[in-house]
Backbone bond lengths (Angstrom), bond angles and torsions (degrees), N, CA, C in turn:
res aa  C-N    CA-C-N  psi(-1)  N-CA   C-N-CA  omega(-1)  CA-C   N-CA-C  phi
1 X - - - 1.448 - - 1.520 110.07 -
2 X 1.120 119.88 155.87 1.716 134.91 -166.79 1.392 88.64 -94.54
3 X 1.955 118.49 164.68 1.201 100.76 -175.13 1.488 85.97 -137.43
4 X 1.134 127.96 152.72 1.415 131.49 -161.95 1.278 88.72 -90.75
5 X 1.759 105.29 124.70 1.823 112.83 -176.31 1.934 85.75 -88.39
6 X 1.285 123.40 -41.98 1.460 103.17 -162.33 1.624 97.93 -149.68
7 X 1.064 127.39 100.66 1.662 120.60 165.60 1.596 121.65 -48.08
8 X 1.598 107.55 -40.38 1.331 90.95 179.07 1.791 130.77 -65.08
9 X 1.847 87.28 -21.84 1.413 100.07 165.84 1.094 138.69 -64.87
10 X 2.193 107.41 -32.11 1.174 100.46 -165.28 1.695 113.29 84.77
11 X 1.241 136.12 11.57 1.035 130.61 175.49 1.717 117.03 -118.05
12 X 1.320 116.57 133.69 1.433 113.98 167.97 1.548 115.23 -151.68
13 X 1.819 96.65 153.09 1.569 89.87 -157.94 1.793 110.09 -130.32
14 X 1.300 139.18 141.39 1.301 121.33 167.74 1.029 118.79 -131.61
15 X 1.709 125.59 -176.38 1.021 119.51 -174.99 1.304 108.56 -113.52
16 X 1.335 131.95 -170.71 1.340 123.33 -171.73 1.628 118.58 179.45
17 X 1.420 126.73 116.67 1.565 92.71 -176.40 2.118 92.08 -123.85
18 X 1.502 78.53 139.21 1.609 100.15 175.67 1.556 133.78 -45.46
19 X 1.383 122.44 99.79 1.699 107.53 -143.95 1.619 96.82 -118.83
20 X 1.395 114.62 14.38 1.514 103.59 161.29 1.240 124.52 -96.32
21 X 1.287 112.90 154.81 1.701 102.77 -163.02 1.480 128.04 -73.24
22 X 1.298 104.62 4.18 1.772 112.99 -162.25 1.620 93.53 -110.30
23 X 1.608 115.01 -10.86 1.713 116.63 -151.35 1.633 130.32 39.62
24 X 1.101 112.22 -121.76 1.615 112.67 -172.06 1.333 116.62 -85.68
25 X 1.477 123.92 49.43 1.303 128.61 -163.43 1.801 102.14 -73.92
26 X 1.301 113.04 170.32 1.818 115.09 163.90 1.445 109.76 -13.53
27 X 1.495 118.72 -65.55 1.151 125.98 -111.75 1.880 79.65 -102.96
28 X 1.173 128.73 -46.26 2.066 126.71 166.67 1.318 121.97 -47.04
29 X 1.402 91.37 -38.62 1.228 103.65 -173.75 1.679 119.42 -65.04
30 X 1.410 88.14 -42.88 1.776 100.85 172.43 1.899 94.43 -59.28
31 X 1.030 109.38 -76.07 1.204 117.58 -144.40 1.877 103.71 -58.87
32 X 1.644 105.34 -17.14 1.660 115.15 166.77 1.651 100.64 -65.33
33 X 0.944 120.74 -35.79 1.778 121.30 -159.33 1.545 92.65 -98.32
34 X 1.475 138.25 -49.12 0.996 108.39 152.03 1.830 147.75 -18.35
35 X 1.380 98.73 -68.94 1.555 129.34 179.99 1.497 95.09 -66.34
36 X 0.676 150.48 -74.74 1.712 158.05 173.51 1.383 99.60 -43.87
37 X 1.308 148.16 -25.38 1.665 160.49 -166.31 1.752 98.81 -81.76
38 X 1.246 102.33 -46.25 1.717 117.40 -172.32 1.432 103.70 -66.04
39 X 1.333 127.78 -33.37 1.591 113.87 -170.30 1.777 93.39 -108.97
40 X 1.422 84.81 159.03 1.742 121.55 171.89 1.506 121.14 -61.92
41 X 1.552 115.49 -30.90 1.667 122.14 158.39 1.189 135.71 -102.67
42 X 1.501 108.36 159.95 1.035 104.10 -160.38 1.354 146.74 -83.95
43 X 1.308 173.86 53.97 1.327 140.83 -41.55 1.429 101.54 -149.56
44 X 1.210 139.04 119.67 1.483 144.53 158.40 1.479 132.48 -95.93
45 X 1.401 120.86 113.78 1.091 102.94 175.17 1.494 119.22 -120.04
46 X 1.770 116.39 163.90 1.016 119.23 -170.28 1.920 107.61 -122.25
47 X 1.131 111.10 127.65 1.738 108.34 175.13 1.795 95.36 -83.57
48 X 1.044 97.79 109.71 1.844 108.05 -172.98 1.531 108.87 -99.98
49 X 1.966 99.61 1.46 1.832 85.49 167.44 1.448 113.70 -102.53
50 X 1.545 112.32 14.59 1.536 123.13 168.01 1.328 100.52 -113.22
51 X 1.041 137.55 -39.52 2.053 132.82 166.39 1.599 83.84 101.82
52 X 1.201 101.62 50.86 1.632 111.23 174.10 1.280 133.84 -81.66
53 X 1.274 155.89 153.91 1.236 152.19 130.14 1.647 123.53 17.46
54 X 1.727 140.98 108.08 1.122 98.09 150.96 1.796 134.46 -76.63
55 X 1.336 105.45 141.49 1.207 103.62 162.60 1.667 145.00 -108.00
56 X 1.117 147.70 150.07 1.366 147.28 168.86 1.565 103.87 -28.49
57 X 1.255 115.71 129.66 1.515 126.22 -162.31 1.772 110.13 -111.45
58 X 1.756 84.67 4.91 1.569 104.78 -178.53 1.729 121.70 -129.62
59 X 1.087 97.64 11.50 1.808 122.11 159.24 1.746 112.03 -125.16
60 X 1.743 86.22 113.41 1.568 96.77 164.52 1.417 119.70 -54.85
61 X 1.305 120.49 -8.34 2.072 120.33 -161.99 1.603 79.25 -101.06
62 X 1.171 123.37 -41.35 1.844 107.28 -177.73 1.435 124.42 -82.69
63 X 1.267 113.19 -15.41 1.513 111.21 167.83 1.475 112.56 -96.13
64 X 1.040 115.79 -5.08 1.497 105.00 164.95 1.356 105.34 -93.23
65 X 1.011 153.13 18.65 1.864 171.80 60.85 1.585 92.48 26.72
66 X 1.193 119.84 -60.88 1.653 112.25 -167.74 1.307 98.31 -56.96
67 X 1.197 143.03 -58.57 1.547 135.92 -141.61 1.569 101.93 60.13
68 X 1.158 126.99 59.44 1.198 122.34 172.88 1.804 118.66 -71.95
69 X 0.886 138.64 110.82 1.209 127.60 -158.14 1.521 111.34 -127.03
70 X 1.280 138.38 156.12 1.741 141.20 -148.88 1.686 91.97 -68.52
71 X 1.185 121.20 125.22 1.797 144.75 -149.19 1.398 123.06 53.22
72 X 0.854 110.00 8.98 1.876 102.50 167.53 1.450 106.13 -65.15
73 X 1.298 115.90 157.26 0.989 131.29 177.42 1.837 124.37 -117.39
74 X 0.964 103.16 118.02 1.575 130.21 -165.48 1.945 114.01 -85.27
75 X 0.971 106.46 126.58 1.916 100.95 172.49 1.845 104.54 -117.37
76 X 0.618 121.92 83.25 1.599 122.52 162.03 1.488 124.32 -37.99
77 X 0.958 117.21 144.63 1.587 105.15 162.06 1.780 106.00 171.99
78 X 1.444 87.58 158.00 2.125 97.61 -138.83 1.423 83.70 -146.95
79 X 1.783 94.91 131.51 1.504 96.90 179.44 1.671 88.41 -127.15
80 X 1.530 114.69 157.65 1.167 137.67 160.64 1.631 100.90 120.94
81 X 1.754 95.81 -162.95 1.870 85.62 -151.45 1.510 103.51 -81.56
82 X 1.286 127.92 10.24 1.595 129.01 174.50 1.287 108.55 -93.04
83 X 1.365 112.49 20.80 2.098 95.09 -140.44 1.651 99.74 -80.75
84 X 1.576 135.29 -23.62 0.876 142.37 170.37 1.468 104.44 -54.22
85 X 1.374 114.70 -58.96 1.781 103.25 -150.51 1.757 103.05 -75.23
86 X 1.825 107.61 -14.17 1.366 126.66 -179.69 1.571 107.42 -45.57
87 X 1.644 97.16 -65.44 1.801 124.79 -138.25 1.871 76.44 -81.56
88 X 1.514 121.54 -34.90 1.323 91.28 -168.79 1.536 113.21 -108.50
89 X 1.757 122.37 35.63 0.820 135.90 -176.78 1.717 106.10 -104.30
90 X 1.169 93.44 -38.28 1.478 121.35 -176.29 1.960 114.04 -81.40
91 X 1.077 94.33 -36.07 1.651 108.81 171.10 1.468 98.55 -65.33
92 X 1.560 122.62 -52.60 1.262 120.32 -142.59 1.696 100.52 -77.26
93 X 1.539 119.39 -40.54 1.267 101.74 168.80 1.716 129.65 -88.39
94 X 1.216 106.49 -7.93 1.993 83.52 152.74 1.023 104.36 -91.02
95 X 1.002 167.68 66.99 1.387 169.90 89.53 1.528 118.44 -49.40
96 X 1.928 84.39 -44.44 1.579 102.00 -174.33 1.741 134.64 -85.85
97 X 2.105 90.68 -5.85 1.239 123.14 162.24 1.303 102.30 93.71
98 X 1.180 114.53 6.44 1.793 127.80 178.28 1.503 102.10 86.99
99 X 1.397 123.43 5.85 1.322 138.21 -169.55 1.831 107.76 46.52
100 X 1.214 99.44 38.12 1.605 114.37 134.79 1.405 127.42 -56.36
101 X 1.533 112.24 153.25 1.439 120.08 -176.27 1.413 102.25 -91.35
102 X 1.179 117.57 129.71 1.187 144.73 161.99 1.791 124.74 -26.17
């Protein structure tokens, strides 16, 4: 679960590490920009086991920028008034491996 850094802000952030074996291939990536497409804030993420860039969590051309690859580790974080149901909407499927086969 994401943990709300500030309510008055509207901001919340989690962590997450990537557990399908291919990582951020075409096919997560869509379905990350999808899932992130549905809410009203805005969402950045950072691959923090390269000390990378954040990027727009709502363009497929910038998350394939992470090179996120099977155990990297991911920080999310989503600002505006959804940003909770966002950061842990978005946590829940890389977590969930994009519900890819194993």
């Amino acid at each position: 679960m994401c943990k709300d850094l500030a309510q008055a802000r509207k901001e919340a952030s989690g962590d997450v590490t990537v557990v399908n074996q291919q990582g951020f291939h075409a096919r997560p990536v869509m379905r990350f920009v999808d899932t992130a497409s549905l809410f009203r804030s805005s969402v950045q993420v950072v691959n923090t086991s390269r000390d990378g860039d954040s990027v727009d969590g709502k363009s497929a051309m910038h998350l394939m920028l992470l090179e996120a690859t099977h155990g990297c580790k991911l920080r999310i974080t989503t600002r505006g008034d959804d940003a909770q149901e966002a950061c842990d909407a978005l946590v829940a499927l890389v977590a969930s491996g994009f519900e890819e086969p194993s």
